[in-house]
Structures are given as structure tokens and as C-alpha cells.
C-alpha positions as CSV (number, residue, x, y, z in Angstrom):
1,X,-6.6,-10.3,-16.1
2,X,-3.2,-11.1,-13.8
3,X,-3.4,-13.9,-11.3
4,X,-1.2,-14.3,-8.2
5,X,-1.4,-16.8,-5.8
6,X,-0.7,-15.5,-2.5
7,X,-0.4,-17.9,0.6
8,X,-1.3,-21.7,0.5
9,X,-5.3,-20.4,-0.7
10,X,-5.5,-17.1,-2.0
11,X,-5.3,-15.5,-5.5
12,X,-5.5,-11.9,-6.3
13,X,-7.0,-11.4,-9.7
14,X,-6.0,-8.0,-10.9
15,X,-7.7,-6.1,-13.6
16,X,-6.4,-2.7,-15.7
17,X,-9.2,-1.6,-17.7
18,X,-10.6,0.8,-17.1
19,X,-7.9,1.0,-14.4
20,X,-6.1,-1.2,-12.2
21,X,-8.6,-2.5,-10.0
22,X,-7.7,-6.0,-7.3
23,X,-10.0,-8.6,-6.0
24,X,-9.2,-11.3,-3.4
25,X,-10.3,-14.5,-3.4
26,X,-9.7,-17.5,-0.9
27,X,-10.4,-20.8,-1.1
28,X,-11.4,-21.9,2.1
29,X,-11.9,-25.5,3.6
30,X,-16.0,-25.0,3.6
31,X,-16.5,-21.6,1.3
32,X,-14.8,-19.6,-1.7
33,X,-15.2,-16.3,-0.3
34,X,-14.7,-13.4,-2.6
35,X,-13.7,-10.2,-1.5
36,X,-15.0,-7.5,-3.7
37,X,-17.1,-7.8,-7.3
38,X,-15.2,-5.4,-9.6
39,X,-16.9,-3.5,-12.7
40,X,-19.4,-6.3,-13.5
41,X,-20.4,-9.1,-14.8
42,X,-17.3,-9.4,-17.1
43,X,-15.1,-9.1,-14.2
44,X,-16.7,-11.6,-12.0
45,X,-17.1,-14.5,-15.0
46,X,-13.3,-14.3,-15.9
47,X,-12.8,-15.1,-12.2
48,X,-15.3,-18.4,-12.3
49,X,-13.8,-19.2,-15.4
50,X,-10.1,-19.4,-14.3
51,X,-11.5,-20.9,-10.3
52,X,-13.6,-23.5,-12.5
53,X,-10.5,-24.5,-14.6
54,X,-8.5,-25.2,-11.5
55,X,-11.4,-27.1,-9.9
56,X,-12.1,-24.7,-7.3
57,X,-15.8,-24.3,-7.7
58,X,-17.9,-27.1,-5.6
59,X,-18.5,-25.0,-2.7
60,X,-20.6,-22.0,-1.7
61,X,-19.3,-18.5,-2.3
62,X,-19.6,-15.7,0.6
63,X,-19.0,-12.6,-1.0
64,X,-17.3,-9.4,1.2
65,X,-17.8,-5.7,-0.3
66,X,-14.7,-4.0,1.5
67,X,-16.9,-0.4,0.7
68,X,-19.8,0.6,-1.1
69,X,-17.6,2.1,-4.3
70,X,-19.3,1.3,-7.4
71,X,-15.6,-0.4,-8.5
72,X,-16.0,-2.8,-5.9
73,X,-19.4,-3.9,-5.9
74,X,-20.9,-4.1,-9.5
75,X,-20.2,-7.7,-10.2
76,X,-22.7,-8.5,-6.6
77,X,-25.6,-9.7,-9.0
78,X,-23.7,-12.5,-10.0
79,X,-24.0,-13.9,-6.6
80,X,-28.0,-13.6,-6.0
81,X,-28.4,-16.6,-4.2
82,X,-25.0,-16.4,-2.0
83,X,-24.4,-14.2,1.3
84,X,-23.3,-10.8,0.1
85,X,-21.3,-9.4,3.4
86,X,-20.9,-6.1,4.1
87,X,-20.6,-3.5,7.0
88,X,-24.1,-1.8,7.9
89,X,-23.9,1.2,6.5
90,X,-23.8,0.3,2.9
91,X,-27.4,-0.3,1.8
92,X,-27.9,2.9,2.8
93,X,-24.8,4.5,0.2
94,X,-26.4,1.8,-2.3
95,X,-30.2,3.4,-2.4
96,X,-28.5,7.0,-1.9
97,X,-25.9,6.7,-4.6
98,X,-26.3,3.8,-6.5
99,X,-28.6,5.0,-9.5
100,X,-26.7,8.3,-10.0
101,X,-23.1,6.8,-9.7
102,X,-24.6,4.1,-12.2
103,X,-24.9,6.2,-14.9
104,X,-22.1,8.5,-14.4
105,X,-19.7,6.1,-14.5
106,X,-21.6,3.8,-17.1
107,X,-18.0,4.0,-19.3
108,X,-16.5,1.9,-16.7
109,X,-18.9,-1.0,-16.5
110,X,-17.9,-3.8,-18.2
111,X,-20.8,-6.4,-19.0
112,X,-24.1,-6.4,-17.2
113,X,-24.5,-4.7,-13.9
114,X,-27.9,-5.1,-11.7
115,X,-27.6,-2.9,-8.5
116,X,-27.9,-5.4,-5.9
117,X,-26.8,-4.4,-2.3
118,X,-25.6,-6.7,0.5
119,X,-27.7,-8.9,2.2
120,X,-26.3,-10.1,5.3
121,X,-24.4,-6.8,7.4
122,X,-22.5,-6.6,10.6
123,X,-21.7,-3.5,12.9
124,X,-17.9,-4.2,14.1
125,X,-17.3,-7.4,12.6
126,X,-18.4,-11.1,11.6
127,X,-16.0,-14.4,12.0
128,X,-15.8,-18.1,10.4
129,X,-13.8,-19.5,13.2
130,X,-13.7,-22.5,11.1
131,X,-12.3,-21.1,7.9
132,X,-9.8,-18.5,10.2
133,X,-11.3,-15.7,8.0
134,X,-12.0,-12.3,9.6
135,X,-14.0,-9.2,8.7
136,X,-14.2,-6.4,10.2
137,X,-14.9,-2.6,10.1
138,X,-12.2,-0.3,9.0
139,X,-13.5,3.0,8.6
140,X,-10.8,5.2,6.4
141,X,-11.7,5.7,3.1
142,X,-15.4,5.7,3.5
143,X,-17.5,5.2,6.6
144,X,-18.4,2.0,6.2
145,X,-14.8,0.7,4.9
146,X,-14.1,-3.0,6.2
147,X,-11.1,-5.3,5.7
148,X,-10.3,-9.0,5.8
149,X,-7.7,-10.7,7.5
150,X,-6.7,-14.4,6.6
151,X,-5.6,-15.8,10.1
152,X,-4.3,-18.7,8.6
153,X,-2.1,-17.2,5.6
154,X,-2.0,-13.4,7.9
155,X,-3.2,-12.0,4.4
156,X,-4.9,-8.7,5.3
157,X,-7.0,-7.2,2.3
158,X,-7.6,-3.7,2.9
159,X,-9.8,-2.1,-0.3
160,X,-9.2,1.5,-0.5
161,X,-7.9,2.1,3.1
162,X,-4.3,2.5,1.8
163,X,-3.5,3.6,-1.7
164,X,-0.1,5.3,-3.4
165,X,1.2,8.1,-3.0
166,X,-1.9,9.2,-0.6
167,X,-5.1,7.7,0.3
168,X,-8.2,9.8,-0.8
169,X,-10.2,11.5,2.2
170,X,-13.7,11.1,1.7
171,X,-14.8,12.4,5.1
172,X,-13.6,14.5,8.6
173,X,-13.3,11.2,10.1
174,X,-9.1,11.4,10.2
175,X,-8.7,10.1,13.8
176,X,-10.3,6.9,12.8
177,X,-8.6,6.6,9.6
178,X,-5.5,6.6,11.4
179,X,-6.5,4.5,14.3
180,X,-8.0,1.8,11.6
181,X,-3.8,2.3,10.3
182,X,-2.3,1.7,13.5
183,X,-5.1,-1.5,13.9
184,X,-3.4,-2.8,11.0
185,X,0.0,-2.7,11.7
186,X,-0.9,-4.3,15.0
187,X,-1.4,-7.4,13.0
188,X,1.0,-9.9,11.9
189,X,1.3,-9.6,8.0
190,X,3.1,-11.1,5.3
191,X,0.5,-10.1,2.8
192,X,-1.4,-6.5,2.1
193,X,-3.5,-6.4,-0.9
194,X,-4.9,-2.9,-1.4
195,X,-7.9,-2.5,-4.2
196,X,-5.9,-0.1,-6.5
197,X,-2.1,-1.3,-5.9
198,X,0.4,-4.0,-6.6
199,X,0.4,-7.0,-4.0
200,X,2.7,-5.7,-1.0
201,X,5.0,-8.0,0.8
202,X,5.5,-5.2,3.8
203,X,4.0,-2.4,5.4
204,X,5.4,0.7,4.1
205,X,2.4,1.7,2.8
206,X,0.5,1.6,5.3
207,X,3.3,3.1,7.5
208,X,3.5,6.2,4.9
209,X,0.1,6.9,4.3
210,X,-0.1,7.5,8.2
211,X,2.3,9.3,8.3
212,X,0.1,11.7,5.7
213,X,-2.4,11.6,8.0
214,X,-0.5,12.7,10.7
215,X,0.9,15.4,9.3
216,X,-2.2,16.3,6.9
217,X,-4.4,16.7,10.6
218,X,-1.7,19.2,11.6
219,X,-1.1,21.2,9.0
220,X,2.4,20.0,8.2
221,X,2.7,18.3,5.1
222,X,5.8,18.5,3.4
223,X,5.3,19.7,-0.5
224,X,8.9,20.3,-1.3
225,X,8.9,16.8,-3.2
226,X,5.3,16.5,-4.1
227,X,5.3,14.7,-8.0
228,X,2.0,16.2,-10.3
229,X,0.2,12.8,-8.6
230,X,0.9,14.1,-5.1
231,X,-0.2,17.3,-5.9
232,X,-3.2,16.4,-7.1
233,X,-4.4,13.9,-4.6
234,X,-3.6,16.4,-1.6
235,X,-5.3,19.1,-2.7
236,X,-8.3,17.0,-3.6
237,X,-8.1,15.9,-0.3
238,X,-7.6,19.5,1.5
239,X,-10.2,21.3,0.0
240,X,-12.6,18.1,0.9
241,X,-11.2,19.0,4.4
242,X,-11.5,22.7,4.4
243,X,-15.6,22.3,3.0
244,X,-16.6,19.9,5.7
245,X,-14.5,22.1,8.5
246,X,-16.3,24.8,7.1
247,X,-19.6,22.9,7.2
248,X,-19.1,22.3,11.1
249,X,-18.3,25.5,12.1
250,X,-14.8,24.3,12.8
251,X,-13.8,28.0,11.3
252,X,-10.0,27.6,12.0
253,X,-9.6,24.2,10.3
254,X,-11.3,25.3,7.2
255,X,-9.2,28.6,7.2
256,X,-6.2,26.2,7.8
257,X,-6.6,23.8,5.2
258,X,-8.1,26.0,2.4
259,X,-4.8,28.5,3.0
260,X,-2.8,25.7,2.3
261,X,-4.7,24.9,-0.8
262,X,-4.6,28.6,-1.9
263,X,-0.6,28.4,-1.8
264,X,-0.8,25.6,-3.9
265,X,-2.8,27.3,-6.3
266,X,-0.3,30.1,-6.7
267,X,2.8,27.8,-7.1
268,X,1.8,25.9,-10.1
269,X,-0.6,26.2,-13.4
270,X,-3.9,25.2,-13.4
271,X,-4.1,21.0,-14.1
272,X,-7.2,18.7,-15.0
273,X,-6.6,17.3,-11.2
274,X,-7.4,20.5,-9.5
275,X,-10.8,22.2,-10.3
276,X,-10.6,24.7,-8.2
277,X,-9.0,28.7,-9.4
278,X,-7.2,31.2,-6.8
279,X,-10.6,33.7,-7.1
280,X,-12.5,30.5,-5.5
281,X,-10.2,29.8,-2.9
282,X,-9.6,33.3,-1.7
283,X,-13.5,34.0,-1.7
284,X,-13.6,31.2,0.4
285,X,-11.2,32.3,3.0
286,X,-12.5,36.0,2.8
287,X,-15.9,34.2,3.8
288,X,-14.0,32.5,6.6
289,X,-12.4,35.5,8.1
């Protein structure tokens, strides 16, 4: 486990097994408010531990799940009796996904891990005025994706929202995953702590991954310096595209984005990151014609 302190209250703890995972926590003048649980109980005690040993640990926690990923809210258990903030959609992912993403990913857990959902929700967002702590939905990522914003410190957590090289789309929601982009680079920053990144002292990530977006809603993506990691990621995140265009009848999307992952296809050999084969993708677009 890594520790940074970041502004006059806040600490990133940042873990790397199974992989490099970040969670915030501030100390605020009334609360210790944590911002995302990690893989467990493990993760969650080695961040009491190291609180309690600087004497941060006589008032309440509020926990914040920035999205219902199992990597960011295993460790909720440990906070039973303390509000467990999230946006409104989440219980629902939680009794939907929670069993079956449990055991799939059992490898990753690390200690005990009891399924325990939030327990106190908002729609747009939910303030402590007092403590100049924000949260608010994001959607990007995920649906239900929220952020926090530290007025005080203008620290802006952002979970899985921005991520190197490319974010990973998750649903056909791309205008509001750029205009959640744009929201934050509205704000005044000096901190962005993403939940997969190192701690970022600008916004060019933020600024690059919507410029992806951009490009990856019109068709234009420039391959010509795409690393394996690149590769990968996009066309993950085109063929996502191309099935739910597909799914709404949004014919010429689909055809758009699944053409684009054929020609990927034919350019390079077959890697673990991409699943699907040419014969898939050009049934596909023969369906589509």
C-alpha cells in the first residue's frame, strides 16, 4: 500500500494487487469520508490502521461508492453502521450483479467480502456545506458513475470516468460521458485522482480521453499510433458500441463501428484482448446490410 497526501486533508491510498486500484480519503472537520472500499476487508483495515496511527479516527466515517464496480465497493461491510453514499441506481446493479460478479472475480478479493449495498442515495447530487465536500452524478463509465469534489483543497476524485490510454465504454450513453468531461474541466483543479491511475496534477487526461470520445462518436479515431493497450481497449470499446447500436436499430452506427472493428481485425494477429475473429465480425455486418 502507497500513501500520498494530497491537499491540507486528503490521502490517496493506492493498492497494486491484484492491480493498481486508488481510494480517497479526506479528513474533514466533522467526518472521515471515504471514497470508494477497494477489494475487501484487507483493503479497508490497512487504511484504519495507517488513519488510526496518525490519530485520525474519532469521528464518523461517510463512505462514497464513485460506481457500483465490484473494485470499488467490496470493502462497504466494513462500514455497517456508517452512511454508505451512492447515486440511485446502484442497489439496483448490486442485486442484479452482485452474486455473479462475486464469484467470478473471487481471485481478486482480498479478505472477507459481505455484499452490502449503499444505504443512503441521491439522484443529482448530495452536499456537506460544512465540510465543502461535494458529490455528484457523473455518468461516464457506468450509468450511475459519481464524483467528489473537495471545495476546499479543489481535489476532484473521479473513479473510472477517466482512465489511460482510453476510458472503457460500458454503455451508448457517449454524449453524457463527454458532457460529465467538459463538467469537469469547468472546475477549478489542482488535484484529479482517477480509480486506476497515478495522482494527476493537470488535466490532460481528462482533456484526451475527450478528445477519444469525440472522435470515437464520429467515426474518426486515429489508429496510426495505437500501442497493443490502445488497440485493445478500442476495440473493446467499438464492438460494445456496434452491439448496442445494433440492439436499437441504430443500423448505420452498428455498421459504422463494427467496420472499423473488422479492419482492425485484418491488420493485426489475433491477441488475448480481442475475442472476437474476422468470420464474427463480417457475419455481423452481413446481418447489418
Amino acid at each position: 500500500m502507497k500513501v500520498v497526501k494530497v491537499g491540507t486533508r486528503g490521502f490517496v491510498f493506492s493498492f497494486d494487487d491484484p492491480y493498481l486500484l486508488n481510494i480517497y480519503v479526506i479528513n474533514g472537520d466533522n467526518h472521515i469520508f471515504i471514497c470508494d472500499t477497494g477489494f475487501g476487508s484487507e483493503t479497508i483495515n490497512d487504511i484504519l490502521s495507517h488513519l488510526n496511527k496518525q490519530g485520525i479516527h474519532s469521528k464518523p466515517y461517510i463512505v462514497f461508492n464513485s460506481h457500483a464496480d465490484y473494485d470499488h465497493v467490496w470493502g462497504n461491510h466494513i462500514f455497517i453502521d456508517s452512511q454508505i453514499i451512492a447515486q440511485e441506481l446502484s442497489p439496483e446493479i448490486f442485486e442484479k450483479e452482485g452474486k455473479e460478479i462475486l464469484e467470478k472475480y473471487a481471485a481478486h478479493k482480498r479478505g472477507e467480502v459481505i455484499l452490502t449495498p449503499p444505504n443512503k442515495l441521491f439522484k443529482e447530487k448530495i452536499v456537506f456545506d460544512e465540510e465543502e465536500i461535494e458529490f455528484y452524478h457523473s455518468p461516464g463509465h457506468t450509468l450511475e458513475s459519481s464524483s467528489c469534489y473537495d471545495r476546499r483543497d479543489q481535489i476532484l476524485f473521479v473513479g473510472d470516468n477517466i482512465e489511460t490510454p482510453y476510458p472503457y465504454i460500458n454503455f451508448s450513453n457517449l454524449e453524457d460521458y463527454k458532457a460529465t468531461l467538459k463538467e469537469y474541466l469547468s472546475r477549478e483543479t489542482k488535484v484529479v485522482i482517477s480509480g486506476h491511475d497515478e495522482i494527476m496534477y493537470n488535466t490532460q487526461l481528462i482533456e484526451s480521453n475527450l478528445d477519444y470520445l469525440e472522435k470515437l462518436s464520429s467515426g474518426e479515431v486515429d489508429r496510426s499510433q495505437f500501442t497493443k493497450k490502445h488497440r485493445g481497449i478500442h476495440f473493446m470499446n467499438i464492438t460494445r458500441l456496434g452491439e448496442m447500436m445494433k440492439e436499437s436499430d441504430n443500423i448505420e452506427k452498428a455498421r459504422m463501428y463494427y467496420a472499423e472493428a473488422l479492419s482492425i481485425l485484418e491488420e493485426i494477429e489475433k491477441t488475448p484482448e480481442i475475442e472476437l475473429n474476422i468470420n464474427e465480425i463480417t457475419t455481423i455486418l452481413r446481418e447489418l446490410v
